[in-house]
Legacy VTK file of the C-alpha trace (Angstrom):
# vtk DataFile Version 3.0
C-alpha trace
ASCII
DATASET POLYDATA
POINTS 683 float
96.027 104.808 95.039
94.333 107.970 93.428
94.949 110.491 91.529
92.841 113.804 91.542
90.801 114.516 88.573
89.244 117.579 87.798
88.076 116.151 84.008
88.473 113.080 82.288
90.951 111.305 80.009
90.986 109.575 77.051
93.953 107.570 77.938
95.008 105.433 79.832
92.933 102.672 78.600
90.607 101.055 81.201
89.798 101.888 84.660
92.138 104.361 86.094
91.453 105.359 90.081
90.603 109.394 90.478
89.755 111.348 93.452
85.760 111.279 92.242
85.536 107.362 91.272
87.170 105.926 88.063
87.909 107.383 84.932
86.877 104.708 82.261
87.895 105.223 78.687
86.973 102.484 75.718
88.487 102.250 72.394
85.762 101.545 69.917
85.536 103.103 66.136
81.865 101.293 65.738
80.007 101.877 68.696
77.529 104.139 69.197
78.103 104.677 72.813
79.368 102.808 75.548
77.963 102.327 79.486
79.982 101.062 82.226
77.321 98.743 84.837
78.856 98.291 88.107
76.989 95.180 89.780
76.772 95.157 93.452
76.688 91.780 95.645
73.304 91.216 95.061
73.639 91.787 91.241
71.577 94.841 91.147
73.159 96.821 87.853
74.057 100.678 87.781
74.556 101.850 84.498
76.757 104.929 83.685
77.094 106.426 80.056
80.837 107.241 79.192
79.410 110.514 77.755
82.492 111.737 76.840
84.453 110.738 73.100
87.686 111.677 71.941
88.500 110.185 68.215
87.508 106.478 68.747
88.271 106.676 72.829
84.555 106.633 75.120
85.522 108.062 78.349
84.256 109.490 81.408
84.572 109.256 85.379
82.140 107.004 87.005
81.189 108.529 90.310
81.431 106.142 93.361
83.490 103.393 91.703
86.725 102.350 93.715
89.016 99.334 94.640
86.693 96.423 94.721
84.194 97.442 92.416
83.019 94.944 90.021
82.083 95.926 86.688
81.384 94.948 83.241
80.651 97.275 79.985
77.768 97.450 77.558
78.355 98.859 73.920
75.811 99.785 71.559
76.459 100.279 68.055
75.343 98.321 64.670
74.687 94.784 63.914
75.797 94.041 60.970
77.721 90.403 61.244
78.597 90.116 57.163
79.748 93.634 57.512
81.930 92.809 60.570
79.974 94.378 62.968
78.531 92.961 65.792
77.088 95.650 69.009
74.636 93.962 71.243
74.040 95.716 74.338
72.445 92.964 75.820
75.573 91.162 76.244
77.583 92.244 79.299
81.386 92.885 78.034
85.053 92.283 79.663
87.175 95.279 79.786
89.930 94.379 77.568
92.008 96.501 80.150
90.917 95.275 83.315
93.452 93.954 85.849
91.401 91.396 87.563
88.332 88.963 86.771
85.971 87.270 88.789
83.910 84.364 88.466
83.386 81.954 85.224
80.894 81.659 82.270
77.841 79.970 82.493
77.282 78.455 78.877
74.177 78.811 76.901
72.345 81.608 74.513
72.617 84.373 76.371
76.873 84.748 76.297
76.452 84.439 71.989
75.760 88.028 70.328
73.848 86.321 67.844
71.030 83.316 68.129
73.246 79.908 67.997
70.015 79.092 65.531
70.176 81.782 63.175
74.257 82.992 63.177
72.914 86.508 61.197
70.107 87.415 63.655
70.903 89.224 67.197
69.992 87.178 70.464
68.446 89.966 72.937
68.911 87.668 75.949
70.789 89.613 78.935
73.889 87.376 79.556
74.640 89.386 83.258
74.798 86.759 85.628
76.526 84.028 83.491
79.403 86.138 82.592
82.384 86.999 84.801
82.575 90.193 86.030
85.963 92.868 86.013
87.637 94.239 89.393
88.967 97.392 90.390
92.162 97.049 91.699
94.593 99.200 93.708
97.926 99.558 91.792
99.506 99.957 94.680
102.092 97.377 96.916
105.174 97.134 98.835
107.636 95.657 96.353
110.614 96.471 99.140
114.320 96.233 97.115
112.579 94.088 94.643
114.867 94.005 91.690
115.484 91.953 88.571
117.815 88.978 88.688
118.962 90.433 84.842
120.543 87.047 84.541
122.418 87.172 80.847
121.112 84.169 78.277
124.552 82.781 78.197
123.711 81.856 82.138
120.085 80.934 81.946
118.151 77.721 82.441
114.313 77.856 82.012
111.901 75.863 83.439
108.597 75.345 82.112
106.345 75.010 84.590
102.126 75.317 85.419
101.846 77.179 87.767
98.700 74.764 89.580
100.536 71.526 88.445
103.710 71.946 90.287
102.607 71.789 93.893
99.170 70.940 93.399
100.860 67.328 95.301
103.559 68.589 96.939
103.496 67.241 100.318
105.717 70.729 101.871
103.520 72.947 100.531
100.847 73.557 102.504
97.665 72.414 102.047
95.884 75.603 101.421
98.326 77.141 99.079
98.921 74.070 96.849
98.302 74.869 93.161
98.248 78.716 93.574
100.816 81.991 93.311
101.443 81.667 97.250
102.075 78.207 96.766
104.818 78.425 93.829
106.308 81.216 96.186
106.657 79.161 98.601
109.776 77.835 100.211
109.620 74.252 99.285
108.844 75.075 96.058
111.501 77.602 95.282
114.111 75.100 96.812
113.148 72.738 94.236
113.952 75.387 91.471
117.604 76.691 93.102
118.698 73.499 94.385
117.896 72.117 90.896
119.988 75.203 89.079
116.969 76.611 86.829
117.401 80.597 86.606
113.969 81.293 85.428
110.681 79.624 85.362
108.420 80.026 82.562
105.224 79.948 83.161
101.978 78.295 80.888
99.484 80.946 80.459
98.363 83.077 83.610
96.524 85.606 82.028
92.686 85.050 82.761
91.386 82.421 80.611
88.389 80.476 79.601
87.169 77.657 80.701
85.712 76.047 77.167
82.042 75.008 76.954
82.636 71.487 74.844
85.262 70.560 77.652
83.019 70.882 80.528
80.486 69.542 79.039
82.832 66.234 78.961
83.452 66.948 82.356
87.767 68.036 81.590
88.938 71.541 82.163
91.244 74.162 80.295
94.650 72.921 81.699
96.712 74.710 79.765
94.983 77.820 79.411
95.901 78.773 76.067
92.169 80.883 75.790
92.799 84.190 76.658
90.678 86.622 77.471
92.074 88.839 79.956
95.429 90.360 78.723
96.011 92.343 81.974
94.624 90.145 85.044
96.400 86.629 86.744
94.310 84.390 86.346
91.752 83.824 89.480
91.588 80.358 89.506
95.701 80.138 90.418
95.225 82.774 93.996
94.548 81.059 97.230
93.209 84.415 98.527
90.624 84.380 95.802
89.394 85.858 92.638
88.107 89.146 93.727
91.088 91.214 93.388
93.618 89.616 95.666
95.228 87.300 92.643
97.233 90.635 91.647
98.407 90.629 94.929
99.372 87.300 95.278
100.776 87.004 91.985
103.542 90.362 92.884
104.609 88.461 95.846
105.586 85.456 94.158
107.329 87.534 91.951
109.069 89.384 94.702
109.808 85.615 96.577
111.023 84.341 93.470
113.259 87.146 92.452
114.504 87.096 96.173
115.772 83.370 95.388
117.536 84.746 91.955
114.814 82.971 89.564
113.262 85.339 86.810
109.641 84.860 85.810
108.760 84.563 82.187
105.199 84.715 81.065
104.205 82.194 77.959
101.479 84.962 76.281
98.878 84.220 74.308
98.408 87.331 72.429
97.797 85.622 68.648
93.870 84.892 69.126
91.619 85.219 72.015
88.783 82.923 73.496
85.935 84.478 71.298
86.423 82.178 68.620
85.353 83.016 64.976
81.857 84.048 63.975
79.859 80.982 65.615
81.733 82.135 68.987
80.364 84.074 72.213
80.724 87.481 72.644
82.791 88.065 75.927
84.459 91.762 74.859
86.872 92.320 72.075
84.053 90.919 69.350
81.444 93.325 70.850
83.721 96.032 71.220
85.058 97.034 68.183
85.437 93.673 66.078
86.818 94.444 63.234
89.385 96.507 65.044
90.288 93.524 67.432
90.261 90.534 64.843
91.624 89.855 61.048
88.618 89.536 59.416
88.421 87.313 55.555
89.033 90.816 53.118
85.250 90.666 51.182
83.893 88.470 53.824
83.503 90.082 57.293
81.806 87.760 58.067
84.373 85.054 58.600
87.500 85.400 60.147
91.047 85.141 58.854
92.683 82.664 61.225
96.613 80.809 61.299
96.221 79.979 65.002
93.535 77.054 64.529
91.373 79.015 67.000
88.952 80.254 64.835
90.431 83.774 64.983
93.814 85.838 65.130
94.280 89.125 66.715
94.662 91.973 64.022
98.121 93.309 65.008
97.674 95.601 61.730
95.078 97.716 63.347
96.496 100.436 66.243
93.902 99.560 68.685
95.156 95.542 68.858
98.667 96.273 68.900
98.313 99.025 71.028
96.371 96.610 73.448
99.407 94.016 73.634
102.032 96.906 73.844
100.468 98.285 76.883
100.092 94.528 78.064
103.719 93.952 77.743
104.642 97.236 79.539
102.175 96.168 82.422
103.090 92.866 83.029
107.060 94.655 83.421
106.299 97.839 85.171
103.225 96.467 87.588
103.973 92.846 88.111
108.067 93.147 87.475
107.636 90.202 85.322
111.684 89.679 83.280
110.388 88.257 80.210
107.552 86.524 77.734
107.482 83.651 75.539
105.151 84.411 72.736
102.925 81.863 72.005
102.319 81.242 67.465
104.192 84.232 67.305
104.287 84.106 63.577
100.737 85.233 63.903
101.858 88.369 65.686
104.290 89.407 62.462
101.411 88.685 59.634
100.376 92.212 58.912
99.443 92.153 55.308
99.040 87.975 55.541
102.764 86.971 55.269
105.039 87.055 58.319
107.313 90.089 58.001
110.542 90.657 60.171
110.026 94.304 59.625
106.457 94.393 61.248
105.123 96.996 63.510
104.976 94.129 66.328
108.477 93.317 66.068
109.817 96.932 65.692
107.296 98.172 68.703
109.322 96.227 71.074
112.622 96.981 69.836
112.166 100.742 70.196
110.489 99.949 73.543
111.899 101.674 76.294
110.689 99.301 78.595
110.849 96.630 76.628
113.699 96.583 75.021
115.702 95.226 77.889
113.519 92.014 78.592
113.501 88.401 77.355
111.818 88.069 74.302
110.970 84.386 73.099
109.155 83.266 70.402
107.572 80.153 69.188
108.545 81.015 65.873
105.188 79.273 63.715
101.539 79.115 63.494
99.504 77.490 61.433
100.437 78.963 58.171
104.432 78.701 58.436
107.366 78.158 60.330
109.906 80.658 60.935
112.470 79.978 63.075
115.759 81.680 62.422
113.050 84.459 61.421
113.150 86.630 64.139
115.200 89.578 65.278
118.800 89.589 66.517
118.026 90.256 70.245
115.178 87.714 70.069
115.611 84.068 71.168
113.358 81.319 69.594
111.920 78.039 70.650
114.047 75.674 68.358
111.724 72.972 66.797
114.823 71.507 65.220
116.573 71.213 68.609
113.725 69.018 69.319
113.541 66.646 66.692
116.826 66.264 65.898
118.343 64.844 69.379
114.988 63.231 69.386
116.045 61.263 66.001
119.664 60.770 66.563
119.116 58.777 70.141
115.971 57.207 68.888
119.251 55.967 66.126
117.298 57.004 62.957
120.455 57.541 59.786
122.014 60.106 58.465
121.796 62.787 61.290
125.474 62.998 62.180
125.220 66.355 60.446
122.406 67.884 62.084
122.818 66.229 65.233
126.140 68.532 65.367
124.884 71.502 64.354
122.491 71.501 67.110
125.256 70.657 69.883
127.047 73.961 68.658
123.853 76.164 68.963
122.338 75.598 65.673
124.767 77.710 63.059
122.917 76.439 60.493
120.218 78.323 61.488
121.561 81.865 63.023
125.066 81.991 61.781
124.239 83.378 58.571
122.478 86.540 60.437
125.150 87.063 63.085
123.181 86.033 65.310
124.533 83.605 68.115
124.091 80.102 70.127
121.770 82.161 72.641
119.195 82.711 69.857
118.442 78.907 70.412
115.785 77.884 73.069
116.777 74.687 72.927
114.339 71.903 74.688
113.623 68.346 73.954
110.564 68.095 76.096
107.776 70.692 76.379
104.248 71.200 77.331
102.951 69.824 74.303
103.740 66.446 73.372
105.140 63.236 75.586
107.083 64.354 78.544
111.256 62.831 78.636
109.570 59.729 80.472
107.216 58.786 78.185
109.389 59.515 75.139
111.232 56.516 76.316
107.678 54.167 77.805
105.725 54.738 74.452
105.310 53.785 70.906
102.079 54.976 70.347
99.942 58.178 72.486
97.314 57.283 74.702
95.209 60.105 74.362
92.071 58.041 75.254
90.930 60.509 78.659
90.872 63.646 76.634
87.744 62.245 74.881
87.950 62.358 71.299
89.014 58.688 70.736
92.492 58.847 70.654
92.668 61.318 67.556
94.024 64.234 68.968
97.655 65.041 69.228
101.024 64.457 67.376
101.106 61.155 65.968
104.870 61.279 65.191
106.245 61.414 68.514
110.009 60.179 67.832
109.541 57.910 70.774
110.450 54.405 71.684
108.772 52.224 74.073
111.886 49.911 74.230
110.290 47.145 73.978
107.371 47.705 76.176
104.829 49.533 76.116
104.110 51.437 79.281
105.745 50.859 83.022
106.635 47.639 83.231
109.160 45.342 85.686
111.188 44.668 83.300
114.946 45.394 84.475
116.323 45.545 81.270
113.805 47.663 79.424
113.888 49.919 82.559
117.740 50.339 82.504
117.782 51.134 78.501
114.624 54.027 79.334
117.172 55.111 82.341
120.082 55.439 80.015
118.009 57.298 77.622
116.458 59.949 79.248
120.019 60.643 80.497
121.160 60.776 76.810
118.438 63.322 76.228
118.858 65.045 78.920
122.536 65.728 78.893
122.243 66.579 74.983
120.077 69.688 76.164
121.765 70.661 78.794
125.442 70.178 77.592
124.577 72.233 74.298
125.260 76.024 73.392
121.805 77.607 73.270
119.766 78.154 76.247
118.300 75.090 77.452
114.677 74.833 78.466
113.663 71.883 80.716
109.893 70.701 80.974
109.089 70.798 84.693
109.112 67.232 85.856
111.265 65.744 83.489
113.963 65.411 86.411
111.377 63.590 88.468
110.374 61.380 85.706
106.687 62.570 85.538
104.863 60.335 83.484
101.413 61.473 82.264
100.707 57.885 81.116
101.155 58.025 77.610
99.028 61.465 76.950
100.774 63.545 74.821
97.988 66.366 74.263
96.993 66.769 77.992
95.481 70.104 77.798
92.479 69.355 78.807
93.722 66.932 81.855
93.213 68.938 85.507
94.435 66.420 87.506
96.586 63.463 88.663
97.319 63.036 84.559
99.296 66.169 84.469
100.080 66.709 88.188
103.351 66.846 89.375
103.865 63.161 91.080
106.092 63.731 94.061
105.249 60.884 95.807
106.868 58.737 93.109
110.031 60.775 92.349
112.904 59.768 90.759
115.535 61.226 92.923
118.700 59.518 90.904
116.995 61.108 87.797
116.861 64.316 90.009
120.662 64.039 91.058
121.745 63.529 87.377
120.259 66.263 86.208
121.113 68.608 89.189
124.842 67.000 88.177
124.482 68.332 84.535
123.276 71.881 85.128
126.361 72.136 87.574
128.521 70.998 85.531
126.957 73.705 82.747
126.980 76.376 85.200
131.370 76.054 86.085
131.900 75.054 82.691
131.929 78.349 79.996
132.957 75.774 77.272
129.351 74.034 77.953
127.727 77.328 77.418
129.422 79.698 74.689
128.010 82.988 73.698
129.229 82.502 70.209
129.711 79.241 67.477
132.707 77.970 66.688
134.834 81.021 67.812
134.028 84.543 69.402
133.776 87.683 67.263
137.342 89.718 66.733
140.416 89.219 64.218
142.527 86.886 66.647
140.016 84.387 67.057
140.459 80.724 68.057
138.469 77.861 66.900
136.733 76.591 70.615
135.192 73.853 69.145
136.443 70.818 67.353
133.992 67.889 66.100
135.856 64.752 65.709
134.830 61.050 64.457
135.112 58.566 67.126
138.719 57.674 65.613
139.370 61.142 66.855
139.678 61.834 63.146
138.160 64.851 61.071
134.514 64.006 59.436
134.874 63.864 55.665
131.978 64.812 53.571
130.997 60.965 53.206
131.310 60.610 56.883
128.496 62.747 57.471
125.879 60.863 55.289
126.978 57.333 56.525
124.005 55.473 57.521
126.106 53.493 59.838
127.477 56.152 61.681
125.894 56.777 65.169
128.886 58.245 66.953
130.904 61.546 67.425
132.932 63.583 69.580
132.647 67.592 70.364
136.034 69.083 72.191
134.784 72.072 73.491
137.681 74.561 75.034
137.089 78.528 76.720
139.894 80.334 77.586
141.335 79.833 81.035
138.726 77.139 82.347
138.106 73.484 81.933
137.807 71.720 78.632
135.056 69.254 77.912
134.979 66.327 75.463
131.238 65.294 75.127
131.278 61.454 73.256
128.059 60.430 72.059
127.098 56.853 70.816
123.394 56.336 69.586
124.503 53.020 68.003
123.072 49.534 68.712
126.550 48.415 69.872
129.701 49.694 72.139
131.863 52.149 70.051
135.657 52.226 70.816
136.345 55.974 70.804
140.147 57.091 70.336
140.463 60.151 73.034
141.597 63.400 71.892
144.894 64.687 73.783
143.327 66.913 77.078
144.096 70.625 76.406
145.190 70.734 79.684
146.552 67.618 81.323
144.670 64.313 81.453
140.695 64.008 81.208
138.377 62.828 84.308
134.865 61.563 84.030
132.001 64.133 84.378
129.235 62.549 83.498
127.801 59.450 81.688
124.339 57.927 80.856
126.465 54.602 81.812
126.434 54.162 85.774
129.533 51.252 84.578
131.518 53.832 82.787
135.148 54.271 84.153
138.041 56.276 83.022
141.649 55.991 84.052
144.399 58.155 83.414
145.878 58.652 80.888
143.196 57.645 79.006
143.805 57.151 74.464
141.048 55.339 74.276
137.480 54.653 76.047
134.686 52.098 75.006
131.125 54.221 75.120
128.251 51.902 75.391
125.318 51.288 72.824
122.975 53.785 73.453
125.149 56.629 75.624
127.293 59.318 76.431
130.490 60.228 78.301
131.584 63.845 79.505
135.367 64.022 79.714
136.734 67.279 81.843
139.993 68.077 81.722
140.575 70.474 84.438
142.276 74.319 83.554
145.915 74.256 84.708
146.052 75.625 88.303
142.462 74.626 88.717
LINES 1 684
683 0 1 2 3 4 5 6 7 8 9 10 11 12 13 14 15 16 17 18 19 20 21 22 23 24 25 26 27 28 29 30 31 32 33 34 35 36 37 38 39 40 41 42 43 44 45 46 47 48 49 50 51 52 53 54 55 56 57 58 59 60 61 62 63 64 65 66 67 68 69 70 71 72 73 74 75 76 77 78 79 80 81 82 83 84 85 86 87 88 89 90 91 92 93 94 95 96 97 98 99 100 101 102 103 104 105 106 107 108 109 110 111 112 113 114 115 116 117 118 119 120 121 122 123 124 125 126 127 128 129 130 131 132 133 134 135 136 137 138 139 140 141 142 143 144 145 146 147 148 149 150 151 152 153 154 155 156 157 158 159 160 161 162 163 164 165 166 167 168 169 170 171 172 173 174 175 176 177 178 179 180 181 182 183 184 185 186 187 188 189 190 191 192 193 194 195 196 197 198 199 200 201 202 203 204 205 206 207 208 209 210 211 212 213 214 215 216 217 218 219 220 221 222 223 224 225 226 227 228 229 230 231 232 233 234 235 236 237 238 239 240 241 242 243 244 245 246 247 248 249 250 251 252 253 254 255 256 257 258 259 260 261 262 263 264 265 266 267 268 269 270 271 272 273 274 275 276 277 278 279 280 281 282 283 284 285 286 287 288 289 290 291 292 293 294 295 296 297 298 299 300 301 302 303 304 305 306 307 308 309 310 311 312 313 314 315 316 317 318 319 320 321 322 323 324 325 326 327 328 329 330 331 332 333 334 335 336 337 338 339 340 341 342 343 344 345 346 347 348 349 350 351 352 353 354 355 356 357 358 359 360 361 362 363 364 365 366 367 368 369 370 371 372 373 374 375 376 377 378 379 380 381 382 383 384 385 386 387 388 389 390 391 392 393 394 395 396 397 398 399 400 401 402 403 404 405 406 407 408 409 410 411 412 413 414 415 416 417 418 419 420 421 422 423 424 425 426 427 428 429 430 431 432 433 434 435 436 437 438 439 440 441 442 443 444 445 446 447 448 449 450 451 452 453 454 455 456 457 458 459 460 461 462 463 464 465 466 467 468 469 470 471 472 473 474 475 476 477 478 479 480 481 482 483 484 485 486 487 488 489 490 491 492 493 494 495 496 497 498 499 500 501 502 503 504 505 506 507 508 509 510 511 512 513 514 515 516 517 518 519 520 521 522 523 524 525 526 527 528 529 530 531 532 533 534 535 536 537 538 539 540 541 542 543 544 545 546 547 548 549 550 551 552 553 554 555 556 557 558 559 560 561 562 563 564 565 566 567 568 569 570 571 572 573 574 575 576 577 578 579 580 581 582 583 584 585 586 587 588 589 590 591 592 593 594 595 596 597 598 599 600 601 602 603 604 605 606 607 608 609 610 611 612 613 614 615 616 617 618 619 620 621 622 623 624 625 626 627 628 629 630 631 632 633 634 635 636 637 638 639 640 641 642 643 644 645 646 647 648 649 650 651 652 653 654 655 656 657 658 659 660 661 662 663 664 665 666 667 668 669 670 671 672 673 674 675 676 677 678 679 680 681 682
């Protein structure tokens, strides 16, 4: 698609298609000029001056450039590295706007601005050829009735998935899809997802990526992807039809198959730092653009950059050309891919203007005035480096809840005193977003994610076993909340393999029967194992692979059990705390002691307590009593009268659990939980 062109613009950003070729503009306050090189299959380089400058914006139409072209950009300007500047025309640049990459780097000299010997003096080696190259892609495609599933918070279940890793081993997906777009749009695949009850799937980083020099070197790869470099383009290595422009392609129709089957897409973004690095790093594009523009530099030391992601840099979201480069990000990922949300990886990052996170920032109040925007999921992982700020975040913002997370994780692992917390995260976390007004579905509740143990190795290890990432077992979390139960690693042990059964249950029904919106870690329900590795990110294969072969399908039952039991039950999923807003208000939630008795302050600070109850009513539908025993021993719970008749068993971690009516009072073994349903009259 075209548009005619009789002179060029300074905006849009990038490579826009015109009746004469492309219309290339370039933000850069430093440069000097900018050139746009189109290579052509044989490499040969055509170099075109974006004459053309309006304020900081280099522009001009490139004759002869269409859909297909491959190009990169050269900007010359001063080097000047302790003043923050670093031009170096001899290094072929990303467009920070392009919509599709192709090809990898080839490490050595020639992709660093300055000599890796001397950091202050400019390396003139021509890094063409070892860099990827950018792709001119047609905006156009047939999105049919495409439309957004728009499903509300209070009714979502997210799935965090990688995108390769999910069928990458899936023996219905065929062969030469596995691991790509085509093959997550496929049908076995999106079976998986509905049949399982997940409304969205959130997926690890697919914006383009690098592939880091030290890992290759030790022969691993970039799993995770959390090395951006291309804000606007899939990334090529996930298309089956290739890198050359067809991943945009392929990426819209998994969209368009996924939103057919009623799943959203959310993106995790990495938006914080990029893949440059700090001032030892190569120069790929934003650092030999306009660096000081692009990255927080150290105030009286240019030099060095200012960096809370642990990166070596953070983007500078207090300059207009680096927010304006996420903004129209965001708005491209929604308008051109039809993408329904983003999970903002170290988000806190994105909020430091003047150093110190700041609710009020230009960021935050970008996307609340958004147009577009406004109406999409918005997640963040509320820290970086320098802070944590959950609860920190605006009103129509949900938040990845760390506390979620270690607080189930301690209460079933039986550690004392977390009666009190253990509740508050059951109701949706009021401790954290009552205060604000804010509700349950502020919560992003998860036990498991992509970083750390996954649910079955939470309950098959004491210790990581980091040993294949290559760095001698010192990398990752050391404080896992974890319990091997009394083995370490898979073992034959019936015993030890019930109590690991009965615990992932535990863990799993404490996410999925709490208010919040519950996040599961892809492969949890199959009881994926990646051995003990807790930091795989660096693990591109059978480590991190889903393992279908070895499924646990009873695992997979349970858990399809719970989210349809969450999915008919309102009083499993409430859109406020304790009772909805308005003046004639009911208290829908009662938390009981397993005497059926109220908790007294002492109660809650009794090391010897392991057990409570949560009665949890909704007008008009079932009620749901939710007992939960982390003790060492059987707890005799007395049975709250059933709003509505007699209770019937839901659910338990305990395959020997039985209830018979009327039931006063029911014996919950060590280590376990019982769901109690008592069914709305006429029901």
């Amino acid at each position: 698609m075209t548009v005619a062109a009789s002179r060029s613009l300074p905006y849009p950003l990038g490579a826009a298609l015109v009746d004469e070729g492309v219309d290339m503009a370039v933000y850069s306050e430093t440069a000097d000029s900018v050139e746009f090189c189109v290579f052509d299959d044989d490499g040969t380089e055509t170099r075109t001056a974006l004459t053309q400058r309006t304020g900081h914006v280099f522009h001009g139409i490139v004759p002869g450039a269409a859909v297909g072209t491959r190009y990169g950009l050269r900007v010359h300007g001063p080097w000047d590295p302790a003043n923050g500047l670093r031009h170096n025309p001899h290094k072929l640049l990303l467009d920070p706007h392009a919509t599709a990459v192709s090809g990898d780097y080839s490490w050595g000299q020639e992709v660093f601005g300055h000599d890796q010997q001397n950091p202050d003096e400019m390396d003139t080696s021509d890094s063409a050829g070892r860099t990827p190259l950018c792709v001119i892609t047609d905006p156009a495609f047939d999105w049919d009735d495409d439309a957004a599933p728009l499903t509300p918070l209070a009714e979502s279940v997210i799935y965090e998935v990688h995108v390769k890793g999910f069928t990458q081993t899936h023996p219905d997906v065929p062969e030469d899809i596995r691991g790509s777009y085509a093959g997550l749009a496929s049908p076995a695949a999106i079976k998986h997802l509905t049949d399982l009850g997940a409304t969205a799937v959130e997926l690890i980083p697919v914006q383009q990526f690098v592939q880091d020099s030290h890992l290759e070197e030790k022969g691993l790869r970039n799993y995770w992807g959390y090395n951006t470099i291309g804000f606007f383009a899939p990334h090529g290595d996930y298309a089956a039809a290739g890198d050359t422009g067809a991943q945009v392609n392929e990426f819209k129709e998994m969209v368009k198959a996924l939103h057919a089957a009623g799943l959203e897409v959310i993106l995790d973004v990495v938006y914080n730092h990029t893949a440059e690095g700090n001032h030892l790093g190569p120069t790929l594009s934003f650092k030999g653009i306009d660096n000081e523009a692009y990255y927080r530099l150290v105030e009286g030391e240019k030099g060095n950059y200012f960096d809370t992601t642990g990166t070596g840099n953070s983007v500078n979201v207090s300059h207009p050309a680096a927010l304006g480069l996420i903004m129209d990000s965001l708005r491209y990922w929604v308008t051109e891919m039809h993408v329904d949300g983003f999970r903002f990886d170290l988000a806190t990052t994105l909020t430091r203007q003047g150093g110190d996170a700041d609710l009020h920032s230009a960021f935050l109040t970008l996307i609340q005035q958004d147009p577009v925007l406004a109406p999409v999921k918005m997640i963040a992982e509320p820290w970086d480096t320098a802070g944590y700020q959950v609860g920190g975040f605006p009103a129509d913002w949900s938040e990845w809840n760390g506390k979620f997370r270690d607080d189930v994780r301690g209460f079933w692992h039986g550690n004392a005193s977390l009666l009190s917390t253990l509740s508050e995260r059951v109701l949706g976390s009021p401790d954290v977003y009552e205060a604000d007004r804010r509700s349950p579905l502020s919560s992003v509740n998860f036990v498991t994610a992509h970083d750390g143990f996954t649910l079955a190795d939470l309950t098959m290890y004491d210790e990581k076993h980091n040993e294949a990432n290559g760095e001698d077992n010192n990398d990752g979390e050391s404080d896992n909340q974890s319990t091997n139960n009394g083995v370490e690693g898979p073992t034959d042990d019936n015993e030890v393999n019930e109590r690991r059964e009965r615990m992932r249950r535990n863990l799993l029904a404490t996410l999925l029967l709490s208010a919040g919106v519950p996040m599961i870690l892809g492969g949890d329900e199959l009881g994926r194992s990646q051995g003990g590795n807790n930091n795989a990110y660096c693990q591109d294969d059978e480590i991190s692979w889903f393992d279908w072969a070895n499924a646990d399908t009873d695992l997979l039952a349970f858990t399809r059990t719970l989210l349809e039991l969450r999915r008919e039950n309102p009083a499993l999923r409430p859109a406020w705390f304790r009772q909805a807003p308005g003046p004639d208000a009911v208290d829908t939630v009662r938390v009981l002691r397993a005497d059926a008795e109220e908790f007294t302050d002492a109660d809650w600070t009794d090391d010897d307590a392991h057990a409570l109850t949560f009665v949890l009513e909704h007008d008009g539908a079932d009620a749901c009593a939710l007992l939960l025993n982390a003790a060492a021993n059987g707890v005799e719970f007395t049975v709250p009268a059933a709003p509505n008749g007699e209770w019937e068993l839901a659910a338990s971690s305990d395959p020997a659990q039985q209830v018979a009516a009327p039931v006063s009072t029911l014996i919950v073994r060590d280590g376990s939980f019982t769901l109690l349903r008592s069914p709305a009259k006429g029901a």
